[in-house]
C-alpha positions as CSV (number, residue, x, y, z in Angstrom):
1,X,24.0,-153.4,63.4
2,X,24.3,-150.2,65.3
3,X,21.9,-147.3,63.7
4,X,21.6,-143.5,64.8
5,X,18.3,-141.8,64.8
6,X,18.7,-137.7,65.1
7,X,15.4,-136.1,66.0
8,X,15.0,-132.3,65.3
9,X,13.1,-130.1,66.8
10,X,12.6,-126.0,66.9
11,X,14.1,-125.2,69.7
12,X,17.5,-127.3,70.8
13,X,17.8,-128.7,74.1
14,X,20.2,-131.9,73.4
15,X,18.8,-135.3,75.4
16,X,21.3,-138.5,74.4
17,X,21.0,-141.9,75.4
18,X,23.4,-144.7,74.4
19,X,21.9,-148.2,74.2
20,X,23.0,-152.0,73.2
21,X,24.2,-152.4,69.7
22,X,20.8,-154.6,69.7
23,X,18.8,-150.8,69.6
24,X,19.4,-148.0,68.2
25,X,21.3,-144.5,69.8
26,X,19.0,-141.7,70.0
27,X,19.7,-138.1,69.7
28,X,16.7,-135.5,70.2
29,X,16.4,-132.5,70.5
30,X,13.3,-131.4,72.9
31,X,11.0,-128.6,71.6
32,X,8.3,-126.4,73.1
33,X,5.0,-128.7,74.3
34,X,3.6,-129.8,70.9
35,X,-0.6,-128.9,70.9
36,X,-3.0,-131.6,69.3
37,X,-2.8,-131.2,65.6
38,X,0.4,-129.2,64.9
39,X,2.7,-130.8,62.9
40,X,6.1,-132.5,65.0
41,X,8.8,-133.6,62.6
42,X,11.6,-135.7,63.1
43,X,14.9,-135.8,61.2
44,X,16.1,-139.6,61.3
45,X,19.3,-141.4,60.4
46,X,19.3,-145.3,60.2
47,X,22.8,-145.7,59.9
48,X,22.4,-148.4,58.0
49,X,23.6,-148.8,54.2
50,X,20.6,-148.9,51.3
51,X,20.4,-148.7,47.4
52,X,17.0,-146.6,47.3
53,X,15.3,-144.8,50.1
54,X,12.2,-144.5,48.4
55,X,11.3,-148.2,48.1
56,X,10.3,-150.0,51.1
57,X,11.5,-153.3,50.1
58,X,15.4,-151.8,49.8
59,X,15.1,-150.2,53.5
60,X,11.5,-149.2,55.2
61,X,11.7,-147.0,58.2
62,X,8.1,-146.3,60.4
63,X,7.0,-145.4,63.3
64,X,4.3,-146.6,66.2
65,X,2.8,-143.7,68.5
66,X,0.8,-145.2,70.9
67,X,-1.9,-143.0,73.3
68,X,-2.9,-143.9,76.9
69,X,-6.6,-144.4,75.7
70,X,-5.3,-147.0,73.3
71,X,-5.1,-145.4,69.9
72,X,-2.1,-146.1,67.7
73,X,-1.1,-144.6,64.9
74,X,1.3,-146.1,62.5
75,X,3.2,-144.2,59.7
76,X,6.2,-144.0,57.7
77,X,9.1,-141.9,57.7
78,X,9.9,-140.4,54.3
79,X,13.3,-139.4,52.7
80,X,14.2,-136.6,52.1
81,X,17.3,-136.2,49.9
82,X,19.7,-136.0,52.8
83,X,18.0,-138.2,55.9
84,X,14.5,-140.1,56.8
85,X,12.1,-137.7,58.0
86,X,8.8,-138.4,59.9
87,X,5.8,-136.4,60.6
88,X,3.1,-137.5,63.2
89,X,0.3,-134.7,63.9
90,X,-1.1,-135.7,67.5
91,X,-5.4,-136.2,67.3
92,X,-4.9,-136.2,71.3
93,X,-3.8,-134.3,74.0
94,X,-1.5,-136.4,76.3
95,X,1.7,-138.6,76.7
96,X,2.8,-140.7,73.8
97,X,4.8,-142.7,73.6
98,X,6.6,-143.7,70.1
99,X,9.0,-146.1,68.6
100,X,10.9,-147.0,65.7
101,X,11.6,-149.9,63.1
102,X,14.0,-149.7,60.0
103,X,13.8,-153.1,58.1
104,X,16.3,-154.2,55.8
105,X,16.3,-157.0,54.1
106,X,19.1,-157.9,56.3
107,X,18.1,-156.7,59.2
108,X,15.4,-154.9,61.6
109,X,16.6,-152.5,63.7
110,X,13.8,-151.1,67.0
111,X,14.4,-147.8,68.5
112,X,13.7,-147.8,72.0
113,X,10.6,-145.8,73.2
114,X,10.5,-142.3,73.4
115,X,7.9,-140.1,75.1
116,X,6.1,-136.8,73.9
117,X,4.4,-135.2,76.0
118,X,1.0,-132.9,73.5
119,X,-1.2,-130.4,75.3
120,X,-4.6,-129.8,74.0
121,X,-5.5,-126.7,71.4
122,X,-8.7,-125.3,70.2
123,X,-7.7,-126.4,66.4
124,X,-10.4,-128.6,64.5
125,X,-8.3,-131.4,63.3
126,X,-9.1,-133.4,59.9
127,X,-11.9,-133.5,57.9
128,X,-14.1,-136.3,57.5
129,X,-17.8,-137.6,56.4
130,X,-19.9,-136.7,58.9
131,X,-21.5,-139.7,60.5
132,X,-24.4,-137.6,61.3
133,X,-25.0,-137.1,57.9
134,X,-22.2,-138.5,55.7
135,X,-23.5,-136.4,52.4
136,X,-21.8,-133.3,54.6
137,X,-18.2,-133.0,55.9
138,X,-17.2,-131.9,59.6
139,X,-13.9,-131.6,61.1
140,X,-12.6,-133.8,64.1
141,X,-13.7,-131.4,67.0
142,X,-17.4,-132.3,64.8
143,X,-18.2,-128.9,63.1
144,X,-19.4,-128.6,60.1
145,X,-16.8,-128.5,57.1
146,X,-18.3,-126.7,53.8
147,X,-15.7,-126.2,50.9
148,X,-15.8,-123.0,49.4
149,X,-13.3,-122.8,47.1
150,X,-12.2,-123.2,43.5
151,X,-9.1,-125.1,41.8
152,X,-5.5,-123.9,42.1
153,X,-3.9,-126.6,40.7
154,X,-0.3,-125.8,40.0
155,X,1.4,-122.1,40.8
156,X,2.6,-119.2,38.4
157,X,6.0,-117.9,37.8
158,X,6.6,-116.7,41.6
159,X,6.1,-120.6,42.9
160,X,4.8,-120.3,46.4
161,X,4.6,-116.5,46.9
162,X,1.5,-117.3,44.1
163,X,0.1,-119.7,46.8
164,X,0.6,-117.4,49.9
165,X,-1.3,-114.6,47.8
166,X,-4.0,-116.5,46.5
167,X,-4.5,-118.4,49.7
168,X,-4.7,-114.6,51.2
169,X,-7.2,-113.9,48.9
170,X,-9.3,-116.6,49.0
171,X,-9.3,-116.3,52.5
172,X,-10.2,-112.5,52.9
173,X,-13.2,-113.4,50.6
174,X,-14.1,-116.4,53.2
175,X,-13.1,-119.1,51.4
176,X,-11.7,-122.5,53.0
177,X,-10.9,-125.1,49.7
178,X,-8.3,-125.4,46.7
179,X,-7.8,-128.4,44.5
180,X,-3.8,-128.8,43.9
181,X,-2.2,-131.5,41.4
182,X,1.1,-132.8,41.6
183,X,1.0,-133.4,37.3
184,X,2.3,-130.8,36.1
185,X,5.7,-128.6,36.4
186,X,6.2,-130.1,39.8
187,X,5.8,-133.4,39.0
188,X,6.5,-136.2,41.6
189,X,7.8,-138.9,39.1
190,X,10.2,-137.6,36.3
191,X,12.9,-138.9,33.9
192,X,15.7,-136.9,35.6
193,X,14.6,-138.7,39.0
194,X,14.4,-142.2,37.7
195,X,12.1,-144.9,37.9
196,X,10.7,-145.7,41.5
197,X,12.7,-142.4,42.7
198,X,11.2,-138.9,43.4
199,X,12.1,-135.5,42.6
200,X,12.6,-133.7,46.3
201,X,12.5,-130.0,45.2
202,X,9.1,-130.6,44.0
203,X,8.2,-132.9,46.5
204,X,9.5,-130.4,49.1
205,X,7.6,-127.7,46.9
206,X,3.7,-129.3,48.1
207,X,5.6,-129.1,51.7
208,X,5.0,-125.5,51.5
209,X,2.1,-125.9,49.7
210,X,0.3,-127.8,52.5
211,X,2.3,-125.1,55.2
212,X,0.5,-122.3,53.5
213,X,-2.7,-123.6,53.2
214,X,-2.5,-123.9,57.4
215,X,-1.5,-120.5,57.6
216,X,-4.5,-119.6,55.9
217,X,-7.2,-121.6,56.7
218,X,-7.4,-123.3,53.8
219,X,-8.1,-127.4,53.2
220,X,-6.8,-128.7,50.1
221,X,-7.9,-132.0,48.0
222,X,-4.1,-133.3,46.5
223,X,-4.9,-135.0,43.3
224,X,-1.8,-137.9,42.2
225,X,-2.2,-137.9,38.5
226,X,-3.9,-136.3,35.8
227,X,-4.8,-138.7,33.0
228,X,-2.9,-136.8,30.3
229,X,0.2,-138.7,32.2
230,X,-0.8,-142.2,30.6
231,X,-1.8,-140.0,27.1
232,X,0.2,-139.7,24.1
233,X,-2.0,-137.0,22.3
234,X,-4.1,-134.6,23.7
235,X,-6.2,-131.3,22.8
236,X,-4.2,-129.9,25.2
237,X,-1.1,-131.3,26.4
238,X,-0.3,-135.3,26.5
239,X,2.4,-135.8,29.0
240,X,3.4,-139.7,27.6
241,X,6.6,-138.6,26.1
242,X,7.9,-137.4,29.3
243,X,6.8,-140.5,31.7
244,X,9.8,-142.6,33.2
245,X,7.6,-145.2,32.8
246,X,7.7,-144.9,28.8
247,X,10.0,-147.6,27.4
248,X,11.5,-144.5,24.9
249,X,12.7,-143.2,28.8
250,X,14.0,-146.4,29.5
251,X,10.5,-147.1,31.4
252,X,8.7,-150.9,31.0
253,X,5.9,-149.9,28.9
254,X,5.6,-149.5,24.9
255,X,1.9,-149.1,25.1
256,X,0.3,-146.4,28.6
257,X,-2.8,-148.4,29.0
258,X,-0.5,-151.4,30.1
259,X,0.0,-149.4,33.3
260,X,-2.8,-150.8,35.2
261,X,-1.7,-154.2,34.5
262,X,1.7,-154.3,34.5
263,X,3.3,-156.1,38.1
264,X,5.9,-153.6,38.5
265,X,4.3,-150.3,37.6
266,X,1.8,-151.6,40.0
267,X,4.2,-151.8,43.2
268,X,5.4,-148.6,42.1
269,X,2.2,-146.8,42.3
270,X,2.1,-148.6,45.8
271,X,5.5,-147.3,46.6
272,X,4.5,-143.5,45.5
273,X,1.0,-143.6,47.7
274,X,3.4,-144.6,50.6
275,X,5.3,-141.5,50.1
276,X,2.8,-139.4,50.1
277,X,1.0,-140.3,52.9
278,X,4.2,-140.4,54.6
279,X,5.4,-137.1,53.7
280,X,2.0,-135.1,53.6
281,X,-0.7,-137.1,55.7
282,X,-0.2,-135.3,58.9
283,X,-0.5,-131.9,57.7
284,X,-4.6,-130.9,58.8
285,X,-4.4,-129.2,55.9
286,X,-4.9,-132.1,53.7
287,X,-8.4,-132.7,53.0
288,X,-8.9,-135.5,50.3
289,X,-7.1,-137.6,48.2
290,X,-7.7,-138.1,44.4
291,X,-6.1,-140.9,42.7
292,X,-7.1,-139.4,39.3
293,X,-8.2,-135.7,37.4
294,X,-11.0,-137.6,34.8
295,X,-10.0,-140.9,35.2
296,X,-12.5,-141.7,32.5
297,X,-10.4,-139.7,29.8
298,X,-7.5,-141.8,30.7
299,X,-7.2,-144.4,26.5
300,X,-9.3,-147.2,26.9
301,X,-9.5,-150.2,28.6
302,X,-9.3,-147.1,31.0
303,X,-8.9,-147.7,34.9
304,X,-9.7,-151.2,35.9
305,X,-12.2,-151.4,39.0
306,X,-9.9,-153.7,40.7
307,X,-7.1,-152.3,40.0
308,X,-8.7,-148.9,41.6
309,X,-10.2,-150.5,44.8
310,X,-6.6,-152.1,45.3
311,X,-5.1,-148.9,45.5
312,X,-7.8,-147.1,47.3
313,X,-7.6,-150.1,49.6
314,X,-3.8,-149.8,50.1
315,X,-4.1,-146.5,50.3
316,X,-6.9,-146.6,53.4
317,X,-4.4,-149.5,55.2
318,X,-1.3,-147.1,55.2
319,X,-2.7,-143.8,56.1
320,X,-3.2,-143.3,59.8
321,X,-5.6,-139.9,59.7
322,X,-8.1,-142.0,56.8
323,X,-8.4,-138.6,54.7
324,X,-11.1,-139.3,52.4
325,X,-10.2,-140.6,49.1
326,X,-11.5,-139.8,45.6
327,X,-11.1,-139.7,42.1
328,X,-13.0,-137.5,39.5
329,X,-15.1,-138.1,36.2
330,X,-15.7,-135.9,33.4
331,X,-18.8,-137.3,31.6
332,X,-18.7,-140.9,32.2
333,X,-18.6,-142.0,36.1
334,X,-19.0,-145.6,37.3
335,X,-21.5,-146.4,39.9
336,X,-18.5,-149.3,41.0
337,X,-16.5,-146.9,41.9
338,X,-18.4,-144.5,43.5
339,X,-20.1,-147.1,45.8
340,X,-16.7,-148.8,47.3
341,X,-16.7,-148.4,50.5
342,X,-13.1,-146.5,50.5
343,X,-14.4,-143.8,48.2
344,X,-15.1,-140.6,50.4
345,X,-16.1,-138.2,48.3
346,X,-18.5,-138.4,44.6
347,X,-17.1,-136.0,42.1
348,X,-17.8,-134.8,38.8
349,X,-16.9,-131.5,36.2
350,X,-19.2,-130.1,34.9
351,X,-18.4,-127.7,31.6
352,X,-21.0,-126.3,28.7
353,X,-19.7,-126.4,24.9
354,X,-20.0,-122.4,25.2
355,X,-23.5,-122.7,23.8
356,X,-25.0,-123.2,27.1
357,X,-26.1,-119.9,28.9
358,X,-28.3,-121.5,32.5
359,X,-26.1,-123.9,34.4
360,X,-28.5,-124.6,37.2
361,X,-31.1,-127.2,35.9
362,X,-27.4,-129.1,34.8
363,X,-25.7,-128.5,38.5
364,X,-29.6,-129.6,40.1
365,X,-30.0,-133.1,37.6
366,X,-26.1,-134.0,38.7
367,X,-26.8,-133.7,42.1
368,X,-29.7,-135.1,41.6
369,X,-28.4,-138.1,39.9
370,X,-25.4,-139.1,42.3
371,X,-27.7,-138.6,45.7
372,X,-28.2,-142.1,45.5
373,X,-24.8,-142.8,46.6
374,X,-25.1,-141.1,50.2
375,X,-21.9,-139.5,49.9
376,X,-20.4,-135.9,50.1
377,X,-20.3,-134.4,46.7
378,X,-18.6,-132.1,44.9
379,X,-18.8,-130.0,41.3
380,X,-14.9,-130.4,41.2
381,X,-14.5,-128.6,38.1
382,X,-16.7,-125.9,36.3
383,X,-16.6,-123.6,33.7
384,X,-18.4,-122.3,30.3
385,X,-16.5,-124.4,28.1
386,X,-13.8,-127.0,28.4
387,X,-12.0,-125.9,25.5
388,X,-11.1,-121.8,26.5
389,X,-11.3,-119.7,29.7
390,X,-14.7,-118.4,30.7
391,X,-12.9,-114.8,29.9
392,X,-13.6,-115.1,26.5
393,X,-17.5,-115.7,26.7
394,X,-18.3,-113.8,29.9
395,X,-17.5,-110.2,27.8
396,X,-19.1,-108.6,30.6
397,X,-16.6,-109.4,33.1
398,X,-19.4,-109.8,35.9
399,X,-18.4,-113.3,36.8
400,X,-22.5,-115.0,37.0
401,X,-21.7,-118.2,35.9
402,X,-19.5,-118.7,38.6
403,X,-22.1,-116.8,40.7
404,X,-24.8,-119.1,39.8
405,X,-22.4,-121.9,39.7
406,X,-21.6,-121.1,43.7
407,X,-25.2,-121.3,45.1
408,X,-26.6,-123.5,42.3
409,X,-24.8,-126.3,44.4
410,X,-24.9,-126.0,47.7
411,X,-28.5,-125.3,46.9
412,X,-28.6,-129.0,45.2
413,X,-27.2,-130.2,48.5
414,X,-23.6,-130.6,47.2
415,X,-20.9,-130.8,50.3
416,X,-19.3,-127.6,49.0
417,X,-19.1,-125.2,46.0
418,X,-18.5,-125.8,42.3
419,X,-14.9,-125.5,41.9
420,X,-14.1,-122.7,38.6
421,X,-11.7,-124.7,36.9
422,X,-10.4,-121.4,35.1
423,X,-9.0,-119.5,37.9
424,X,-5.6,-117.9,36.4
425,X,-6.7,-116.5,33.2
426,X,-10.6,-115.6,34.2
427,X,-11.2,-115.2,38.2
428,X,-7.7,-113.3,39.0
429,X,-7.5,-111.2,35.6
430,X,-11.3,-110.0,36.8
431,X,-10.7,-110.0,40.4
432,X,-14.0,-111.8,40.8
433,X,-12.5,-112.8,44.1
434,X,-15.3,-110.9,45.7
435,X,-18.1,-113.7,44.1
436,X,-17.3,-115.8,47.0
437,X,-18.2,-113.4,49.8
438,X,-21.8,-114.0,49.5
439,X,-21.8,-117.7,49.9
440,X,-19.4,-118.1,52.1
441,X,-21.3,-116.0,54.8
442,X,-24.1,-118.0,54.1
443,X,-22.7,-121.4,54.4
444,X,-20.8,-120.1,57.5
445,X,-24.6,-120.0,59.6
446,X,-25.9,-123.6,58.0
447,X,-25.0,-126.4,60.5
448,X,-25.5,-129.0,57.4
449,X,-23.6,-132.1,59.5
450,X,-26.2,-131.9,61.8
451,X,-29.5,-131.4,60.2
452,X,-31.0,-133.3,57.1
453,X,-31.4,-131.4,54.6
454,X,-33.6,-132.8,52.2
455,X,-35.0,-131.1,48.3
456,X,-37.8,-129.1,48.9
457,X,-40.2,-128.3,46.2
458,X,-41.4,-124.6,45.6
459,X,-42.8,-123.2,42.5
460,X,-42.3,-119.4,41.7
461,X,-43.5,-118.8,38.0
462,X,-40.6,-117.7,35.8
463,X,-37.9,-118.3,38.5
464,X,-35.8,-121.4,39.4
465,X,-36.1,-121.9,42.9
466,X,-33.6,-124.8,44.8
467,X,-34.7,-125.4,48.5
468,X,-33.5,-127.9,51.4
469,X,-35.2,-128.5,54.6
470,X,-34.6,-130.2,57.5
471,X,-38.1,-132.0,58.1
472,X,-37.0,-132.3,61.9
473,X,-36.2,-129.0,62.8
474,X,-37.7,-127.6,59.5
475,X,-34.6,-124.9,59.0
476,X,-34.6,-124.7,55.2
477,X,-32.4,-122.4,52.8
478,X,-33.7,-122.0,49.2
479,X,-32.3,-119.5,46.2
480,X,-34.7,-117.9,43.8
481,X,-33.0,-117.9,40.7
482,X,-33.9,-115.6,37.6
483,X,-32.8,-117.7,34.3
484,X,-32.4,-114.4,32.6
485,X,-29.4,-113.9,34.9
486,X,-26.7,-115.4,32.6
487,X,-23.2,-114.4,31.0
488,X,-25.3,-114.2,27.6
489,X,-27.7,-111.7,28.5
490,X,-24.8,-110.0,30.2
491,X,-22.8,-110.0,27.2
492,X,-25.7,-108.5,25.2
493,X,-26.2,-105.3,28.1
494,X,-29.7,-106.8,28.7
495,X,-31.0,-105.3,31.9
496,X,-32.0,-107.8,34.9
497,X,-36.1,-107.9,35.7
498,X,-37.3,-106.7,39.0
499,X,-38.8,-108.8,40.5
500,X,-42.0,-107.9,43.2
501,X,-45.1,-109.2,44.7
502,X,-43.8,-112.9,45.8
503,X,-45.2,-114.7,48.5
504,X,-43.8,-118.3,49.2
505,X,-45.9,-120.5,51.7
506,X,-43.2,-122.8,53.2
507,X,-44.3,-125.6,55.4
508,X,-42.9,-126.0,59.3
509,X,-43.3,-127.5,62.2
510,X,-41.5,-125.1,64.2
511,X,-41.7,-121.4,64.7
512,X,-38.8,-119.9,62.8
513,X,-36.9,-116.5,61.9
514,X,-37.0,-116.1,57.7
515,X,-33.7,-114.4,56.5
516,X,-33.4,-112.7,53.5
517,X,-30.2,-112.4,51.8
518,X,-28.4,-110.2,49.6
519,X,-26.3,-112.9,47.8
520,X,-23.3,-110.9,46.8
521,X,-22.9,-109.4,49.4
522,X,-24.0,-111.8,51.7
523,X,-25.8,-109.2,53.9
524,X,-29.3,-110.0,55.5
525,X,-31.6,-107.3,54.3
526,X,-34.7,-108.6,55.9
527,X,-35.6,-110.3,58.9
528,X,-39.3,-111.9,60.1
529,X,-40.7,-114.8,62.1
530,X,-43.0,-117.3,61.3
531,X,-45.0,-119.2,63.2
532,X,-46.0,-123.3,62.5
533,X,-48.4,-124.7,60.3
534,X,-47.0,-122.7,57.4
535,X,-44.4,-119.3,56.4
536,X,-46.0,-116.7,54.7
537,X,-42.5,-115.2,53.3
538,X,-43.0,-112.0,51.3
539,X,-40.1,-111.7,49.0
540,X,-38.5,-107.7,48.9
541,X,-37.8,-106.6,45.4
542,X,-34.7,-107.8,43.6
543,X,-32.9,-108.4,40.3
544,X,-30.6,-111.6,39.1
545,X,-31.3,-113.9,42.9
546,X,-32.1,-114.2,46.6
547,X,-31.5,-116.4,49.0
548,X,-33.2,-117.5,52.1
549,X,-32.7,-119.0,55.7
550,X,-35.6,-119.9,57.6
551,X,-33.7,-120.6,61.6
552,X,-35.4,-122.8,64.2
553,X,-36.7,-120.2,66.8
C-alpha cells in the first residue's frame, strides 16, 4: 500500500523523493534552521483509507526522532480535520534524524528517514521538579521556575484576543502562570462530535491558547476535566446532560460514576490523553497536566486509585517531554495519590465560607500539612468564598486577600503563588493586576531550586511572621504580616497600625546583605549587612507587611 506523507513548513523550498511501494513518498517542504525548543510541525497524509482518525486502533500514525547522543523521542501525530499533523519541539541542538509508522490493522506502512538539522537558542525549555530540590520547579536550561500567576480557565466573548490581553497583562505585571480547562465552552468531547471523536475548532482553539502563552512568557497547567462533567446536579452548573458519554446522548452509561469502571469509557479516556499529548505536548508552553479540577467532588465511589495511577501511568509512557502531571482536591485529598510516583505536582484550593477575614495561618497549616510529600506545591485555587466572587466581600476594592494570599505561600514554601480563582468578575473589574508586581520582583532574585529552604521560626508580638532559610548558605526571606490587614477591616475604613521599634535577631553562618522590601511595590527600601553569629535587623516603619531577603555576601 503506497502512502503520501506532505510535510509543511514556513517557508517553501520543495524536496521530493519517490521510493518502493514498500515505503512511503515524501514531500517536504524545508524551512529556516529550527532552534532547540520552537515548535516544527508537520502536515501528514497516509494515503491510506480509515473510519476514525482519532482512535489509534482504526489507524495510528507516530513518529521516532532520534539524536546523535542517543535520545529518542517518540510521539504521535494528531488529526486535524483535514490531515495527520505532528509536532516535535527539539530539547537539542543538532541533526535528527526522524521516521514514520502508520499502523492499520491491515497494514504498517514506514517512512524512510528524514533529517533536520536544529541549531541551539538561549530559550529555557520545559519545566520540571527540580532534582536539586524537587519541592521547587526549574526549567531545562536548570533555572529556577516560580509560578506567579492566577487561573484563566476558559476566555470571554472575544475568544483569544481575551487571552492575548490578559496574557499581556499578566505579563507587564511579571507574572509567568495561568491554569486553563478544556470543560467548559470549548470542550474537547461533545455530542455534536460523537463518542471517541473530537471537536477541532475547540481543539484548534487551546492551539492558540498554548501559541499565546509563548508569546508571552507565560506557562500554563491544562486541566482535562472538571468534575461537574460526570455530575448531574450542581450548585453551579452540572454538565451530565450534555456528556456523549450519557446513554440519554446515545453514550454507554445510565449512571456517571460508572465511568471509571466501564472497559470502553476507559480506552476512551486513553484515546483522548493520546491526543492531547500529541497535539499540545511539544509546545514549552505547557507546564503541567491535571487529570481532574476537585476530583474529590466528582459523586461517590469518586475516582478509583487504580483507575487514576493507570491513567497517570499511561499518560507518563506516551508523552515524550514527561510534563508533570497532577490533579487537584478541594477539601478531601488522598495521601495515595499524592505519593505515586507519576504525580508532579500536590495541589489543593483553598476558599473561606465569607466569614473568614486572615487566610495565612490556613495557607501556612496546608503547606504545612502536604510537606511531607516532597513535592512542588501549589494553592491552585483561592478565594473568600466558594460560593460568590471576592467583589462582593472585598467592598474596599484594595485586593489584600489576594495580597496576603500571594506572599502567604511562597512564604510557606509553596512552588508558586495561590492561584485567585475569581479572576473575571473581581481581579480585571478592579484592575488589581498591579498586586502581582510586588511578588513577582521578589521571587525573580530567590534561586529556590538551588538552596533549601527550610521554615524558620521568628516571633514578633502581634505580627505573623513566615520565614525560610537555607541552613547552608543561610539566605532566608520572611514576611511580617499584620493580621489586622484583612478585607474586613478594609471594608469597615479601619486604618492599618504603624508599626516601629522591631529588631529580629536572625541566625547565620554567613555574612549577608538584609533587604527590605516594599511588598507592593516590590522596591527595596533598605539595604544593610550583617555579619555571622547572628543579624541584628532593624525593621523601618510600615503599615499592613514587609518582606525580607537576607543574600549570601
Amino acid at each position: 500500500m503506497l502512502a503520501l506523507l506532505t510535510i509543511l513548513y514556513a517557508v517553501p523550498q520543495v524536496v521530493t523523493s519517490r521510493v518502493t511501494r514498500s515505503d512511503v513518498r515524501v514531500t517536504q517542504l524545508t524551512p529556516p534552521r529550527p532552534k532547540t525548543f520552537d515548535v516544527v510541525e508537520y502536515a501528514l497524509n497516509a494515503g491510506t483509507k480509515f473510519t476514525n482518525p482519532f482512535d489509534p486502533n482504526d489507524i495510528a500514525v507516530d513518529a521516532t526522532f532520534a539524536h546523535p547522543d542517543g535520545t529518542r523521542l517518540s510521539l504521535p501525530a494528531f488529526w486535524d480535520g483535514k490531515a495527520f499533523r505532528l509536532r516535535f519541539c527539539p530539547t537539542k541542538p543538532g541533526a535528527w534524524t526522524w521516521e514514520v509508522k502508520v499502523q492499520t490493522p491491515t497494514a504498517t506502512i514506514q517512512s524512510k528517514k528524514q533529517t533536520i538539522q536544529v541549531a541551539s537558542s538561549q530559550a529555557t525549555g520545559f519545566v520540571r521538579p527540580s532534582p536539586h530540590d524537587p519541592r521547587y520547579f526549574e526549567t531545562e536550561n536548570g533555572r529556577t521556575f516560580t509560578p506567579v500567576g492566577l487561573n484563566l480557565c476558559w476566555p470571554d466573548k472575544r475568544g483569544l484576543q481575551s487571552y492575548d490581553d490578559r496574557f499581556a497583562k499578566l505579563q507587564s505585571v511579571g507574572g509567568n502562570f495561568a491554569r486553563i480547562w478544556t470543560t467548559q465552552e470549548r470542550r474537547l468531547e461533545t455530542t455534536e462530535a460523537g463518542l471517541g471523536r473530537y471537536d477541532i475548532e475547540s481543539a484548534a482553539f487551546y492551539d492558540g491558547v498554548f501559541q499565546l502563552a509563548q508569546k508571552h512568557g507565560i506557562r500554563t497547567m491544562l486541566t482535562f476535566d472538571d468534575y461537574r462533567v460526570l455530575a448531574k446536579t450542581d450548585y453551579f452548573n452540572a454538565h451530565w446532560d450534555k456528556s456523549p458519554y450519557n446513554a440519554a446522548n446515545g453514550g454507554p452509561l445510565k449512571n456517571p460514576v460508572d465511568f471509571f469502571q466501564d472497559p470502553l469509557c476507559r480506552k476512551l479516556y486513553k484515546q483522548r490523553l493520546r491526543y492531547l499529548v500529541a497535539r499540545y505536548s511539544a509546545y514549552p508552553s505547557l507546564a503541567l497536566w491535571e487529570l481532574y479540577n476537585e476530583q474529590d467532588n466528582i459523586p461517590k465511589p469518586g475516582v478509583p486509585t487504580e483507575w487514576f495511577r493507570e491513567m497517570t501511568a499511561y499518560l507518563q509512557s506516551i508523552d515524550p517531554y514527561h510534563h508533570p502531571i497532577t490533579t487537584s482536591y478541594s477539601w478531601d485529598d488522598k495521601p495515595e495519590v499524592w505519593e505515586s510516583s507519576a504525580v508532579g505536582l500536590v495541589q489543593r484550593h483553598l476558599y473561606g465560607q465569607g466569614d473568614t477575614v486572615d487566610f495565612v495561618p490556613i495557607i501556612r497549616d496546608n503547606a504545612r500539612k502536604l510537606s511531607r510529600y516532597g513535592k512542588p506545591r501549589l494553592i491552585g485555587e483561592f478565594g473568600i468564598t466558594w460560593k460568590e466572587p471576592d467583589i462582593a466581600l472585598d467592598k474596599s476594592r484594595r485586593g489584600t486577600p489576594l495580597h496576603d494570599a500571594l506572599w502567604a505561600s511562597i512564604m510557606s514554601g509553596d512552588a508558586g503563588t495561590a492561584l485567585t480563582w475569581w479572576w473575571d468578575n473581581y481581579l480585571e473589574p478592579l484592575d488589581l493586576w498591579p498586586i502581582f508586581t510586588g511578588i513577582s520582583k521578589f521571587v525573580a532574585e530567590v534561586d529556590f531550586a538551588h538552596r533549601h529552604f527550610e521554615p524558620l521560626t521568628l516571633d514578633v508580638a502581634g505580627l505573623e511572621t513566615l520565614a525560610l532559610q537555607d541552613p547552608k548558605t543561610s539566605e532566608t526571606i520572611l514576611w511580617l504580616h499584620d493580621p489586622a490587614s484583612n478585607w474586613k477591616n478594609d471594608a469597615a475604613n479601619l486604618a492599618p497600625k504603624t508599626w516601629t521599634g522591631i529588631t529580629l535577631t536572625i541566625p547565620t553562618n554567613a555574612p549577608l546583605t538584609i533587604e527590605v522590601w516594599d511588598t507592593r511595590t516590590g522596591a527595596i527600601i533598605q539595604r544593610t549587612k550583617a555579619t555571622p553569629a547572628s543579624a541584628q535587623v532593624r525593621i523601618p516603619p510600615f503599615q499592613r507587611d514587609l518582606a525580607l531577603h537576607l543574600r549570601p555576601r
